[in-house]
C-alpha positions in Angstrom: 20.4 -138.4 -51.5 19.4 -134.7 -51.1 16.5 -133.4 -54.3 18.3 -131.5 -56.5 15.3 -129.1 -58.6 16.0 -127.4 -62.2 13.4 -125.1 -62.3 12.3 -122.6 -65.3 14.1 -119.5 -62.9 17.8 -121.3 -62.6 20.6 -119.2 -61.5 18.3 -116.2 -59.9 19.9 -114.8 -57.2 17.4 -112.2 -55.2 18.9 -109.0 -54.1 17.4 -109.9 -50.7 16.8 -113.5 -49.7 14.3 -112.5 -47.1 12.3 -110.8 -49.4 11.9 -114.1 -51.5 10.7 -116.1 -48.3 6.9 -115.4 -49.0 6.9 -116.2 -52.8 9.6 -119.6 -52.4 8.2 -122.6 -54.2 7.3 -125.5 -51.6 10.3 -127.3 -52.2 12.7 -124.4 -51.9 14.8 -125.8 -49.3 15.8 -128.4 -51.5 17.3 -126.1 -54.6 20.0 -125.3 -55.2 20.2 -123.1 -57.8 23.8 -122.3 -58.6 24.3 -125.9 -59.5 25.3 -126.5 -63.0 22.8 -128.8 -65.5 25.3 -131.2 -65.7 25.8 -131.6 -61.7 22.0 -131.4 -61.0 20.9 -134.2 -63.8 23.0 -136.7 -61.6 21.3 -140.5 -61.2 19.8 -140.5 -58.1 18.0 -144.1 -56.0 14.9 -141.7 -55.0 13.8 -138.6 -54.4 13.6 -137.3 -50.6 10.7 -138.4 -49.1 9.3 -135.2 -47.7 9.7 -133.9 -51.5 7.6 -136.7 -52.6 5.2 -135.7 -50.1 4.9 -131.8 -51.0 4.7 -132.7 -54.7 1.9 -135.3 -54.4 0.0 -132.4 -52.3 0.6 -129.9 -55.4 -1.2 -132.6 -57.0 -3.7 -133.6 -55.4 -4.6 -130.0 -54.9 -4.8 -130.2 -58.9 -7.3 -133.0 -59.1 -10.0 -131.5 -55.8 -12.6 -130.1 -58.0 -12.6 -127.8 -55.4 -8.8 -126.1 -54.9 -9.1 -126.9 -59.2 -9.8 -123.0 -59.9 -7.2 -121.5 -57.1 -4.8 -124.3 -58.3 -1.8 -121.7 -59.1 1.6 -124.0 -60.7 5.0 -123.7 -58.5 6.6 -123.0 -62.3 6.2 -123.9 -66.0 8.6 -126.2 -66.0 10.9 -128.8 -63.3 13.5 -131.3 -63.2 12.8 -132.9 -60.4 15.4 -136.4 -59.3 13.0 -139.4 -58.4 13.2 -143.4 -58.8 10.9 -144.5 -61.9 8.4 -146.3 -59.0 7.8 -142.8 -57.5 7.7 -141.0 -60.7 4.5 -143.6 -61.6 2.7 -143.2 -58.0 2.7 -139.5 -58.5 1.8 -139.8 -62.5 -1.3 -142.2 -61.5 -2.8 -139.4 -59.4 -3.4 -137.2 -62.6 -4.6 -140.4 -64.3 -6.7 -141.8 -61.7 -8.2 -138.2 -61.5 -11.2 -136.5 -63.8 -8.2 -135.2 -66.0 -7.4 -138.5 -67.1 -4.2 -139.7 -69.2 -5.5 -137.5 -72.5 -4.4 -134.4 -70.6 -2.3 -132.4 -72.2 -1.0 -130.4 -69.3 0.5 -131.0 -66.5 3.0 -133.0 -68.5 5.1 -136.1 -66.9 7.9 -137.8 -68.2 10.7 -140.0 -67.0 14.3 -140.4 -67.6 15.6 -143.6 -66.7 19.6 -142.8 -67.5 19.3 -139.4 -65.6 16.6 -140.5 -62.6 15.2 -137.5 -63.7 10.8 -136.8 -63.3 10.4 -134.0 -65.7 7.2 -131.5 -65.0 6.0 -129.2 -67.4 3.2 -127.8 -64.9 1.2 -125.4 -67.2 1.5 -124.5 -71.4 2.9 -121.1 -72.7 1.5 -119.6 -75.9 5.2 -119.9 -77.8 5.6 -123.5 -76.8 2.6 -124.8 -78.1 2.2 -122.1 -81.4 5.5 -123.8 -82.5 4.5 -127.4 -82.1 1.0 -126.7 -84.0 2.8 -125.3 -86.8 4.9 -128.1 -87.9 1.5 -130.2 -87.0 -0.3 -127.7 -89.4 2.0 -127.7 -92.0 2.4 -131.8 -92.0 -1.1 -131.7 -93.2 -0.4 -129.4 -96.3 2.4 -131.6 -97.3 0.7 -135.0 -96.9 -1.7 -133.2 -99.5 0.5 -133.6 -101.9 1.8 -137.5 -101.2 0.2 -140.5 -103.4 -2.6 -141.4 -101.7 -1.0 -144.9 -100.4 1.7 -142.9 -99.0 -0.7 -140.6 -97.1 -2.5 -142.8 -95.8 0.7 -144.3 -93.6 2.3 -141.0 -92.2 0.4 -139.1 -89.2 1.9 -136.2 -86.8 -0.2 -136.0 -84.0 0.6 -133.7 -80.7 2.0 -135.0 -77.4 1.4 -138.4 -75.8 2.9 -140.7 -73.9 5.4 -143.1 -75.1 7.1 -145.8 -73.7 9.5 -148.8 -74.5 12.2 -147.3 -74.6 15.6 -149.5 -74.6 19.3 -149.6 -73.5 20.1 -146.8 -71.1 16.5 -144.9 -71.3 14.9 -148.5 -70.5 11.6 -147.9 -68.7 11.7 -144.4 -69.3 8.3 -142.2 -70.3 8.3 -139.1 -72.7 5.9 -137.1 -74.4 7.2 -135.3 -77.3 5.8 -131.9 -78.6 5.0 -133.1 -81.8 5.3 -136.8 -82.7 5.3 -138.4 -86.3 4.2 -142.2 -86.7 4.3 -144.6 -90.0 2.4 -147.4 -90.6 4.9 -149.8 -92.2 4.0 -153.0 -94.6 3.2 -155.6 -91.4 0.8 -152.7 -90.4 3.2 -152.2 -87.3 3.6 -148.4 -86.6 6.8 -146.8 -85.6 7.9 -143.2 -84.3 9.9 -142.1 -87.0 10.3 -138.6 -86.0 10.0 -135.7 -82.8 9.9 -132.1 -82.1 10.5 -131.1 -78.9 10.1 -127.3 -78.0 11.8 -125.5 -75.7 11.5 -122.2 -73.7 12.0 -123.1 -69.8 13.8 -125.8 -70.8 17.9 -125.3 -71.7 19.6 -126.3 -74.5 21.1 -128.9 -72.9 18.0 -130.5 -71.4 16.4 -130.6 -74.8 20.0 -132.2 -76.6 19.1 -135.2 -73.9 15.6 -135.2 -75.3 17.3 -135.7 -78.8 19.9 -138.6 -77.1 16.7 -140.5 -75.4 14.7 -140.4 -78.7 17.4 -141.6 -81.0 19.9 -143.9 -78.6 16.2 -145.3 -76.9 14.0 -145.8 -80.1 16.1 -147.1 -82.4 13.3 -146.4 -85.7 13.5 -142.7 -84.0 15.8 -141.4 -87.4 15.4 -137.5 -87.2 14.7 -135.2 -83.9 14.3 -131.6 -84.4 15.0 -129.7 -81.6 13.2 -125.9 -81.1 15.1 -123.7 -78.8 13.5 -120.6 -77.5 16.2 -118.3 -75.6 14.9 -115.9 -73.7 17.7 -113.2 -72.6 18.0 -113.2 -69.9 16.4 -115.8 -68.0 13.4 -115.6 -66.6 12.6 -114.6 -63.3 9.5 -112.7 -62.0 10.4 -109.3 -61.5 8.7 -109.0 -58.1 10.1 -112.0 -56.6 12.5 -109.7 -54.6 8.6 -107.1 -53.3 7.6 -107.4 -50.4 3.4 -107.7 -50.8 2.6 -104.0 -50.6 5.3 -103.3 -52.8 2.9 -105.2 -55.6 -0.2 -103.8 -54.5 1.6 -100.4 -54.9 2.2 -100.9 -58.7 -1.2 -100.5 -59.3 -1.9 -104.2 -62.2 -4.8 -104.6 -63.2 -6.7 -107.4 -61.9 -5.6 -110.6 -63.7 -9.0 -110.9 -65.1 -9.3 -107.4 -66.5 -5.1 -107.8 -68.1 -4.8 -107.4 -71.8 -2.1 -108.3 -73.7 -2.1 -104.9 -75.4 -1.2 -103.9 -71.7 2.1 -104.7 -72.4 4.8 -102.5 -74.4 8.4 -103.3 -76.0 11.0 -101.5 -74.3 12.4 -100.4 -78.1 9.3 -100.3 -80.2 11.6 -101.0 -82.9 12.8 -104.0 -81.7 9.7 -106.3 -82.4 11.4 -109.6 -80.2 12.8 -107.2 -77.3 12.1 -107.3 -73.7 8.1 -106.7 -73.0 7.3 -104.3 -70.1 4.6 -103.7 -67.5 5.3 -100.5 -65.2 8.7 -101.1 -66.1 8.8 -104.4 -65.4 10.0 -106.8 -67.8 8.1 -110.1 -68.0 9.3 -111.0 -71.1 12.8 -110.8 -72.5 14.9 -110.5 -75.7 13.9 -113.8 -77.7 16.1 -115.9 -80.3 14.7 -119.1 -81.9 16.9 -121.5 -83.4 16.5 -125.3 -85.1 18.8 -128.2 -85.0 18.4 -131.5 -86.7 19.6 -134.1 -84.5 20.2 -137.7 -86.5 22.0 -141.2 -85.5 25.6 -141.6 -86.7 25.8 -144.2 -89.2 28.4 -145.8 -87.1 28.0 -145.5 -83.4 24.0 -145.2 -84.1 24.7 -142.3 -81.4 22.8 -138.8 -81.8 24.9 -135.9 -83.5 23.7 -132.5 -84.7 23.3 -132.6 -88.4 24.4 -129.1 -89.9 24.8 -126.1 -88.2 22.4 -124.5 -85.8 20.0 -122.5 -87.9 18.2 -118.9 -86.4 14.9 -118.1 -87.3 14.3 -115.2 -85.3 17.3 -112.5 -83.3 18.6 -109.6 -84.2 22.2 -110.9 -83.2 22.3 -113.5 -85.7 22.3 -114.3 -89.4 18.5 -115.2 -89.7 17.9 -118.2 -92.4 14.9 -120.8 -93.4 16.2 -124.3 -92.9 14.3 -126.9 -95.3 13.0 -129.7 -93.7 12.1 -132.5 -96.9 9.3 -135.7 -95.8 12.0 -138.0 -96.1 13.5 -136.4 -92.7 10.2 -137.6 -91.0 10.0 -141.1 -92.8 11.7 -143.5 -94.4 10.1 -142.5 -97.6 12.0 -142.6 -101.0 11.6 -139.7 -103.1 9.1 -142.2 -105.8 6.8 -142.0 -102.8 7.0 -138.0 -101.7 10.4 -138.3 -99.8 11.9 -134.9 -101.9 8.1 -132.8 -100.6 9.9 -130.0 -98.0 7.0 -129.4 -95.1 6.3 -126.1 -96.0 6.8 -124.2 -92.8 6.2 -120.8 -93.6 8.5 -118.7 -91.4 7.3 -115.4 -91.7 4.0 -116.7 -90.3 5.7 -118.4 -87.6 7.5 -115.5 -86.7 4.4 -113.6 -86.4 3.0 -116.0 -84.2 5.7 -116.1 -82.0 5.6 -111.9 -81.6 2.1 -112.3 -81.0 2.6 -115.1 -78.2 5.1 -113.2 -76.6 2.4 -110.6 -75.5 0.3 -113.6 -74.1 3.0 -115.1 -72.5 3.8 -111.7 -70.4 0.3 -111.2 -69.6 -0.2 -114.9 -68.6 3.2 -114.4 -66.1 1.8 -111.5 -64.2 -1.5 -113.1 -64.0 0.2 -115.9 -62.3 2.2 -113.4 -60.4 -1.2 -111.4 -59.1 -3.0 -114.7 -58.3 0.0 -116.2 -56.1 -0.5 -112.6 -54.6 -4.2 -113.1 -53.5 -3.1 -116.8 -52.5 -0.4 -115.7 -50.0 -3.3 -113.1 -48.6 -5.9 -115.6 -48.5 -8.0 -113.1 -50.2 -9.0 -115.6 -53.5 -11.7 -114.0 -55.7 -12.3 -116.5 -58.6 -13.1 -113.7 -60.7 -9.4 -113.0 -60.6 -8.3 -116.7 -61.6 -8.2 -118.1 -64.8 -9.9 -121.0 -64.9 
């Protein structure tokens, strides 16, 4: 069947489609991008096979030592339709490669009840401040746990994890944060997730939650981080033509600041960032959901309502999240410790990340730029 791709700038529509042709992702003529989540997540037998081809270029341009510096991501983050025997054949080219499997980014996983290869290409600096802070915190609260407890819990960043059952049999996924306990057999079990997300929507990350909990049945608690950026992202050149850019006068990528950038009202700390008048970043709101198995069904459900930590729209609260969530801990053993999140530091963070995550888009931006005109300085990559 025909690729169907979900990529991080969904539903654009450029004011001039032939303006776009220069700066169109390799796989272009296989989106679709007016497609609903729900029609484009469709099982599929395969990917097309000139898709397959194009994408295991983009990689192996990734691995040349060579192309490694000028290596510039199509996006941050794809669904991408494939059989689980393709997804594998493409993974084993980053494994097989210097990066090895400990690589934290590019990050694969598979779906196996969707046919879905997910791709999160490169890292953004409010993905990865979140999933450090419940890591960070995990170690202040296993602090306070008898010392047999402690030494049985662990929360450890991404990896890959397999055996998955029913449905999601076969599957791959690499959580953002993952929490393991060692039980009295010595076996050790995934207890708990976070998964994070900015490119990805809010449905994308509730099948995250279904995978964990219907596919790993000792999986008892996901929490699920959604970043909403309003509106969507899109880079606000993709519609200028090259000389349109140059005539903006950036910096060079490698002389950008994230002090560069300004809020379009300085009084609204999580507004829309700006560039000469560009916006690279928009509005943010952050919100948490606890995701649990029904004691019947054993099917995920949303536990509680949806809880803001950071937008001006909404009623912002502090959701506590107790060691028992994590683990099946009684509260003799530490179950009734919360994890100690502090949310006015992690709100901080996340207004300080904003800045680096508009500088790192027009960087990207400036270096597909020099790519198109053939004109690569490494100077002006990151590397």
């Amino acid at each position: 069947m025909p690729s169907r791709t979900t990529h991080l700038f969904k539903g654009h529509k450029p004011a001039n489609p032939s303006k776009q042709e220069n700066l169109a992702h390799p796989l272009a003529s296989s989106m679709n991008p007016t497609k609903p989540l729900e029609n484009s997540a469709q099982p599929c037998t395969q990917c097309s096979r000139t898709d397959l081809v194009k994408y295991e270029e983009l990689l192996r341009e990734l691995v040349d030592p060579a192309k490694k510096r000028t290596f510039s991501p199509p996006c941050e983050y794809e669904q991408v339709p494939m059989s689980g025997k393709d997804f594998h054949r493409l993974k084993k080219i980053l494994e097989d490669s210097s990066l090895g499997s400990d690589r934290r980014f590019p990050s694969f996983s598979w779906n196996a009840r969707t046919s879905m290869g997910i791709i999160e290409w490169m890292p953004t600096s409010v993905h990865e401040d979140i999933a450090s802070a419940f890591i960070g915190r995990h170690e202040v609260a296993a602090e306070l746990l008898p010392p047999a407890t402690a030494q049985r819990i662990v929360a450890t960043g991404s990896q890959t994890i397999s055996g998955f059952r029913g449905e999601y049999q076969g599957s791959d996924k690499e959580p953002d944060v993952l929490f393991k306990y060692e039980q009295e057999n010595g076996n050790v079990i995934y207890t708990c997730t976070v998964e994070v997300g900015l490119a990805e929507t809010y449905e994308e990350l509730v099948e995250d939650a279904k995978q964990w909990i219907e596919g790993q049945h000792e999986v008892q608690t996901v929490i699920l981080v959604k970043l909403e950026e309003i509106p969507v992202y899109c880079c606000p050149t993709s519609t200028f033509q090259d000389e349109e850019i140059e005539a903006l006068g950036l910096p060079h990528s490698s002389a950008m600041k994230p002090d560069m950038f300004r809020l379009q009202d300085p009084a609204d700390i999580f507004g829309p960032l700006q560039l000469r008048n560009l916006t690279w970043v928009g509005r943010m709101h952050a919100f948490l959901e606890i995701w649990k198995p029904n004691v019947t069904s054993g099917l995920a459900e949303r536990q509680g309502d949806r809880t803001y930590f950071v937008g001006a729209e909404h009623e912002i609260a502090e959701l506590d999240i107790k060691l028992s969530d994590l683990y099946p801990i009684d509260a003799v053993n530490g179950g009734n410790i919360k994890l100690p999140l502090n949310w006015d530091r992690l709100r901080s963070r996340l207004e300080k990340a904003r800045y680096q995550l508009a500088m790192r888009r027009c960087q990207k931006m400036l270096q597909d730029l020099a790519k198109r005109q053939d004109n690569i300085n490494d100077r002006d990559y990151i590397a």
